[in-house]
C-alpha positions in Angstrom: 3.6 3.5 -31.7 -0.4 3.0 -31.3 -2.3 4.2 -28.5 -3.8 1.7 -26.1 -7.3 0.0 -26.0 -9.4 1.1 -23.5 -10.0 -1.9 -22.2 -6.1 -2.5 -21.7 -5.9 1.0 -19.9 -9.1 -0.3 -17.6 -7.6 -3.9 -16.8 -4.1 -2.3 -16.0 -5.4 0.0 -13.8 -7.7 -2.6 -11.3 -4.6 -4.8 -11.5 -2.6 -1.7 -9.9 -4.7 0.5 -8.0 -5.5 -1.8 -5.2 -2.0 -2.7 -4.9 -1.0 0.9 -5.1 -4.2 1.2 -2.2 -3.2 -1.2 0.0 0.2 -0.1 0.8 -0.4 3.8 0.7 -4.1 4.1 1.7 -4.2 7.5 1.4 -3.1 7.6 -1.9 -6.0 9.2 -4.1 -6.4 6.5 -6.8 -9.6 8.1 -8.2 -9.0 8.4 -12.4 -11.6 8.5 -14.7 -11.4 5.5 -17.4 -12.2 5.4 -20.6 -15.4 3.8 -21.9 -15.3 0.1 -23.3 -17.3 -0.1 -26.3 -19.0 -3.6 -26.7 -18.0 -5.1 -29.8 -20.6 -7.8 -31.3 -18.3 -11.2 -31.6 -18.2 -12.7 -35.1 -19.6 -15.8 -35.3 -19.8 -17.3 -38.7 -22.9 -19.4 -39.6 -21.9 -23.4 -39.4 -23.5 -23.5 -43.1 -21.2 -21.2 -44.4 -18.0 -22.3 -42.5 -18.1 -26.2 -42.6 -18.3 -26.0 -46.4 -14.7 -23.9 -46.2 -13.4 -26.3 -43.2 -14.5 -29.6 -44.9 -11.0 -31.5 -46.2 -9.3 -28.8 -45.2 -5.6 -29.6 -43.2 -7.1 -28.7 -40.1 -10.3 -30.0 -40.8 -10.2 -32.3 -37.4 -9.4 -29.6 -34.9 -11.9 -27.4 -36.1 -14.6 -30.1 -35.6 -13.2 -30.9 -32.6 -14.3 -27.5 -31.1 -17.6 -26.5 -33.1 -18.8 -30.1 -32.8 -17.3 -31.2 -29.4 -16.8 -27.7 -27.8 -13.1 -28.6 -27.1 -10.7 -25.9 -26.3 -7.4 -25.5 -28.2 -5.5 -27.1 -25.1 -7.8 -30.0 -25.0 -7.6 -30.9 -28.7 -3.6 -30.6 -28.6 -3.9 -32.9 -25.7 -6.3 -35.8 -27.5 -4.2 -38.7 -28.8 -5.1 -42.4 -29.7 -3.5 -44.1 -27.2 -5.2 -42.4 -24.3 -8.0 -40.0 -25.5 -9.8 -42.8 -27.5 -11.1 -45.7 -25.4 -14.1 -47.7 -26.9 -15.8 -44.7 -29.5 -15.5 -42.7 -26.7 -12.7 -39.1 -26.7 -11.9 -38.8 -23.0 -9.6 -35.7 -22.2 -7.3 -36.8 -20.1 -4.3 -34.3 -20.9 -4.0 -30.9 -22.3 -1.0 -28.9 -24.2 0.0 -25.5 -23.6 2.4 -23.6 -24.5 5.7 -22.4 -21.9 7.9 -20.3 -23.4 7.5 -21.6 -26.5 7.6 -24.9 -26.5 4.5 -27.5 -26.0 4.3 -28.8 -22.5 1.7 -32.1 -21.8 0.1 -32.0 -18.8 -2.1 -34.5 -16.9 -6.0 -33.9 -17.0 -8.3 -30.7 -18.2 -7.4 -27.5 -18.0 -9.8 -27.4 -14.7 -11.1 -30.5 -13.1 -14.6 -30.1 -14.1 -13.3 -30.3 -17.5 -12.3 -33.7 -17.5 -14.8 -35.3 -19.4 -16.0 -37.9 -21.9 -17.9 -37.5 -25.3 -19.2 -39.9 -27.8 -17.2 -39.3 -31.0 -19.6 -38.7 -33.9 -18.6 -41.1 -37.0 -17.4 -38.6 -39.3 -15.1 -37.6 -36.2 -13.8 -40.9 -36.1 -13.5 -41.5 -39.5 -11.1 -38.7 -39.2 -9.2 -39.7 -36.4 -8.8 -43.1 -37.9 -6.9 -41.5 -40.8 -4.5 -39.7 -38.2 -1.3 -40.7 -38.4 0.9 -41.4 -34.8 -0.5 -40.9 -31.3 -1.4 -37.5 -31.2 -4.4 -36.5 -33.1 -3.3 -33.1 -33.8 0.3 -32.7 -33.9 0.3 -28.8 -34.6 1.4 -26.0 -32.4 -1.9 -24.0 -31.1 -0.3 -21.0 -33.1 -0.2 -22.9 -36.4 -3.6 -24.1 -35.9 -5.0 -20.5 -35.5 -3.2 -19.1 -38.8 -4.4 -21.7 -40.7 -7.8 -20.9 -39.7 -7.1 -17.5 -40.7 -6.0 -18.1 -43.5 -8.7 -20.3 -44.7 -11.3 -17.7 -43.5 -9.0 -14.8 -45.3 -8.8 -17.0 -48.8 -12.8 -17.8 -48.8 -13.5 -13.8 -48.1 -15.1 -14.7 -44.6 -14.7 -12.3 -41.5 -12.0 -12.9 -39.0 -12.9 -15.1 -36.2 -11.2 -16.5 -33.3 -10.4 -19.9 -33.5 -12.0 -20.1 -30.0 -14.9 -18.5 -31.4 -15.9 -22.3 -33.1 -16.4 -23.4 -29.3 -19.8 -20.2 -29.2 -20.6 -21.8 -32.5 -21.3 -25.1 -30.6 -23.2 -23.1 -27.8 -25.1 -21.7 -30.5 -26.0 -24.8 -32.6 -27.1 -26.2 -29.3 -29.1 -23.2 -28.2 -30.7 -23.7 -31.6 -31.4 -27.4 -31.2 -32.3 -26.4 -27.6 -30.0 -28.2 -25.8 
């Protein structure tokens, strides 16, 4: 019942015309598209959205990916037994979602990804307080709306939950790392 974004129009038709051009070539595939506007991303200063995220129930994956950078498949993977091997968070193992339901698999989400950090103290401190294994037992899509919901309740702008990982970048542009 709405209209489509332009940039859904644009990705559907480079996913079809060459398909469309490789099996009838003379098939005239020529349409004009409609203009993608750039949208500026929200990113909410660190200062004002640690205050809101600080003892908060997802307090832990949030600093997992503004302070580590960690994607959401990454943090559903960490757990005590295997991520956490003397002060240091390895990702070995990620968690995604098929059809549904959370499925583990071995490693980062792409081989350069597997990686080891040094877990800050107040990042420990938390994961010592975990509970179990796994450091963050919640579904990806639980995790997002109560990070919208936090932002909502403290009148801040919607953000992505990804967008905490370009808050890292940008603390560490800052700090010129």
């Amino acid at each position: 019942n709405k209209p489509l974004a332009p940039k859904t129009i644009v990705n559907a038709y480079f996913f079809i015309a060459p398909i469309l051009q490789k099996y009838n070539p003379e098939l005239d595939t020529e349409v004009t598209l409609p203009e993608i506007k750039d949208k500026i991303p929200v990113i909410i200063p660190a200062e004002v959205l640690m205050p809101v995220i600080i003892g908060s129930s997802i307090e832990l994956p949030c600093l997992l990916a503004a302070w580590l950078s960690l994607s959401m498949s990454e943090i559903r993977g960490l757990t005590k037994s295997k991520s956490v091997v003397y002060g240091q968070l390895h990702i070995v193992e990620t968690v995604v979602d098929v059809d549904g339901k959370p499925v583990r698999k071995e490693g980062g989400k792409e081989e350069k990804r597997t990686r080891a950090f040094d877990i800050p103290p107040y990042i420990q401190y938390l994961i010592d307080r975990v509970e179990g294994d796994i450091l963050v037992p919640l579904s990806g899509q639980a995790i997002y709306k109560r990070f919208s919901r936090i932002l909502a309740k403290n009148n801040l702008p919607h953000m992505s939950f990804h967008k905490l990982r370009n808050l890292n970048a940008s603390v560490m542009a800052m700090l010129n790392v």
